[in-house]
N, C-alpha and C positions, 0 to 999 in steps of 0.2 A: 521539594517533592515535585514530580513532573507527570504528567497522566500523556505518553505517547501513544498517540493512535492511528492504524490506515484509514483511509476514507471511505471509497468504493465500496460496498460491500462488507464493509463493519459498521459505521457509522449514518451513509448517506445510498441512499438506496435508486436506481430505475424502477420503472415500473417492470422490467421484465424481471426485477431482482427482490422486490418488495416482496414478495411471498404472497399469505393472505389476506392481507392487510385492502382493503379500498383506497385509492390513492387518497378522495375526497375524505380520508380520514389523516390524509399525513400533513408535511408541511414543506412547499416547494425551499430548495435550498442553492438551486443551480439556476440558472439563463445560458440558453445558447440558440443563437438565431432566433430570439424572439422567442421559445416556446421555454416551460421550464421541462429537466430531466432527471433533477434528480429529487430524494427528499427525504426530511427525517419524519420521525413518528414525534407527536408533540410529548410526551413521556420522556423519552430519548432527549430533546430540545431543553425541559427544563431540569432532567438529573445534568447535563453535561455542564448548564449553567453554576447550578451548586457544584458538582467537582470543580469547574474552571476556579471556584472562588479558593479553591481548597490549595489546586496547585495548579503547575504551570500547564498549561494545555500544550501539547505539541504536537501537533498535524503532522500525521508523515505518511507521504504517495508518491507512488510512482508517475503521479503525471508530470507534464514540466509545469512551471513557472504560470504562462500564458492559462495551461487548463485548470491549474489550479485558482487561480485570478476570478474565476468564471463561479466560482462556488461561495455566492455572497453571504449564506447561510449560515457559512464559517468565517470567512474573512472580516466580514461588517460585522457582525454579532457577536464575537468571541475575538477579533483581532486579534489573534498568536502573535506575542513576540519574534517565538523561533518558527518558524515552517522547514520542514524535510522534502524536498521536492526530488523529482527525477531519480527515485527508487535511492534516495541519498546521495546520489552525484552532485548533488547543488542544496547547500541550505541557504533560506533568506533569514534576514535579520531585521526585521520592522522595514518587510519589502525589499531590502538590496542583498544581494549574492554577497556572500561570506567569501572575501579572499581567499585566507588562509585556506580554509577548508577546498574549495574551487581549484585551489592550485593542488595541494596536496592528491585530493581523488585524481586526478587527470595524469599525473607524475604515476602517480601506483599502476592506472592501469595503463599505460606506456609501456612502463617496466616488466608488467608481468602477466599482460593480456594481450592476445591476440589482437590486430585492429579489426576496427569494423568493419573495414571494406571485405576482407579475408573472412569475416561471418556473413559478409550478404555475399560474396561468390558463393561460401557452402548453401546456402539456404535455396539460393536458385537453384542449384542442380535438384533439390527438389519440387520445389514451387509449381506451382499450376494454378492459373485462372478458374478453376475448378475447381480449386476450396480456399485461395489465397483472393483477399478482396482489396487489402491497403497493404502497404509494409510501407512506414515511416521509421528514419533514424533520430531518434527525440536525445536534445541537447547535444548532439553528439558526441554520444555515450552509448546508447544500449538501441533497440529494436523492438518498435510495438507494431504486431500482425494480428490484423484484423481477419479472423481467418471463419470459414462455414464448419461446426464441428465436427459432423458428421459427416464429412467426405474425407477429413485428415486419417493423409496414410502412414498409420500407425506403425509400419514396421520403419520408414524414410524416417519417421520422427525419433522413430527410437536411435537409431545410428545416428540421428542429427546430435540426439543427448550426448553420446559418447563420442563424437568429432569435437561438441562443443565443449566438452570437459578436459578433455587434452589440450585445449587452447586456453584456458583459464574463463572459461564464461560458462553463461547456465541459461535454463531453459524455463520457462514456466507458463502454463497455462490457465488463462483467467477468463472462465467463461465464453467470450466468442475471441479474444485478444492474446496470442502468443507472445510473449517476453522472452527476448534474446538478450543477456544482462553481462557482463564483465563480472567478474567475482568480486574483484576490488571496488565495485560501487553497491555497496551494501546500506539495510538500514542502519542495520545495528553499531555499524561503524559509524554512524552520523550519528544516531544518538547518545552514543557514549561522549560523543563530542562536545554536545549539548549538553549533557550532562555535566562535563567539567567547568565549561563557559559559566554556569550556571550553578556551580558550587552545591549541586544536588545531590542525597543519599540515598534515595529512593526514587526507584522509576516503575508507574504501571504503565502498562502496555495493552495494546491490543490489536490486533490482525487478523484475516483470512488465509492469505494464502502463502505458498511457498515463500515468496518473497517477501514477505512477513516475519517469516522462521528466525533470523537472526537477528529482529529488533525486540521478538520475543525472549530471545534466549538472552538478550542483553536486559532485560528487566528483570526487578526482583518479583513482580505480582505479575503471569500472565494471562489473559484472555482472548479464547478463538468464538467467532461463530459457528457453530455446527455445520453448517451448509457450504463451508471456504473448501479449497483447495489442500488447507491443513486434516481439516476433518475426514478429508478422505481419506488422506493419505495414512494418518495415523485412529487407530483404535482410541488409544491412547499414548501420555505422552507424560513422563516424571514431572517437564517445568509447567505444561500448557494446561490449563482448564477451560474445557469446551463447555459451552453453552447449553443447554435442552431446548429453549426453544429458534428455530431458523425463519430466514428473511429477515425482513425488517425488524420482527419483535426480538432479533437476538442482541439489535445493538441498546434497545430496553434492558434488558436482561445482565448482561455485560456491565451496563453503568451502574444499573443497580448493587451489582456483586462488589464493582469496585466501590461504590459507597459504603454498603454494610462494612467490607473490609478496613476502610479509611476508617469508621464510626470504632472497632472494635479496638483499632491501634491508638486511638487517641484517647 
């Protein structure tokens, strides 16, 4: 049994993400330059504990490798065998990149994805210092834009979706950070991977956002935060069950559901 989940904003929270929550009520779970960033709710810290005992824990983020490293809360404390990194372009394996898998995504989107360089030319023809702050290529694979939200011009973005859909990539927006993604580097496609490595017939799951969507739909039990990029998008949803309460206290919420759940099937 496998309990896969995003980070950011499911699990481990900023302060600008935390919701109501007093930070001096949470528990730092990140370091970067000295200060902590991010952090879970201690609820959250010891349901995840009890699932981890239950099954396999599987972290999965779109950060790479390096940002992921950085989140000791997870890594020290729960040591994942498997890790999902770089939105599933890369899983590690008790810290080293998985071959097989490393070659495979790269080969696919070769085959059947626009290059990168060809999505930072279209992105610049939009792009303006005026709402564009970083645009980095992570692992060289996909595109994280740190972008101001509220100056994104909405109608460039929208034709930006439909250029990037004819080239086999996708687009996703996560709070202040745009994602420019290859189709072929999926979660869900990594965790099904994991899944067989790992001779498992059961996967819960859990995510926020868009690119989330396909590791959810690759689980048999799904869970969203209410306040993700999911929950906007959708009302509702046949596989996905959203949360009632948002911020931090939704990844309380979440674990506990998949507890109850786990309690009722055994």
């Amino acid at each position: 049994m496998i309990f896969a989940s995003d980070l950011d904003q499911t699990l481990i929270y900023s302060v600008r993400s935390k919701g109501e929550l007093a930070v001096e009520e949470m528990v730092p779970v990140e370091l970067y330059e000295g200060r902590h960033i991010s952090y879970m709710t201690k609820p959250a810290i010891e349901k995840l504990k009890e699932l981890s005992s239950i099954a396999r824990f599987v972290p999965v983020t779109t950060r790479i490798p390096e940002q992921f490293n950085r989140i000791f809360g997870i890594k020290e404390l729960f040591a994942p065998e498997y890790v999902i990194v770089s939105n599933g372009g890369t899983i590690l394996v008790n810290g080293q990149i998985d071959q097989e898998w490393h070659g495979h995504v790269r080969a696919a989107v070769k085959q059947h994805c626009a290059e990168h360089t060809e999505i930072a030319s279209l992105f610049a023809d939009i792009s303006s210092e005026h709402w564009v702050k970083s645009n980095d290529l992570c692992d060289e694979l996909f595109y994280s834009i740190v972008v101001e939200r509220e100056h994104l011009p909405q109608e460039s973005i929208e034709q930006l979706r439909l250029e990037l859909a004819s080239r086999g990539w996708s687009y996703s927006l996560q709070g202040r950070k745009i994602y420019l993604v290859p189709e072929k580097v999926s979660k869900g496609a990594a965790i099904q991977y994991v899944k067989e490595k790992l001779g498992s017939s059961f996967v819960y799951a859990a995510g926020d956002s868009l690119l989330d969507e396909s590791l959810l739909l690759a689980a048999d039990f799904a869970l969203s935060p209410a306040h993700g990029e999911l929950g906007r998008t959708y009302a509702a949803h046949p596989h996905i069950q959203f949360t009632e309460a948002r911020g931090a206290l939704a990844s309380d919420e979440l674990l506990g559901t998949i507890l109850e759940h786990l309690r009722r099937r055994s």
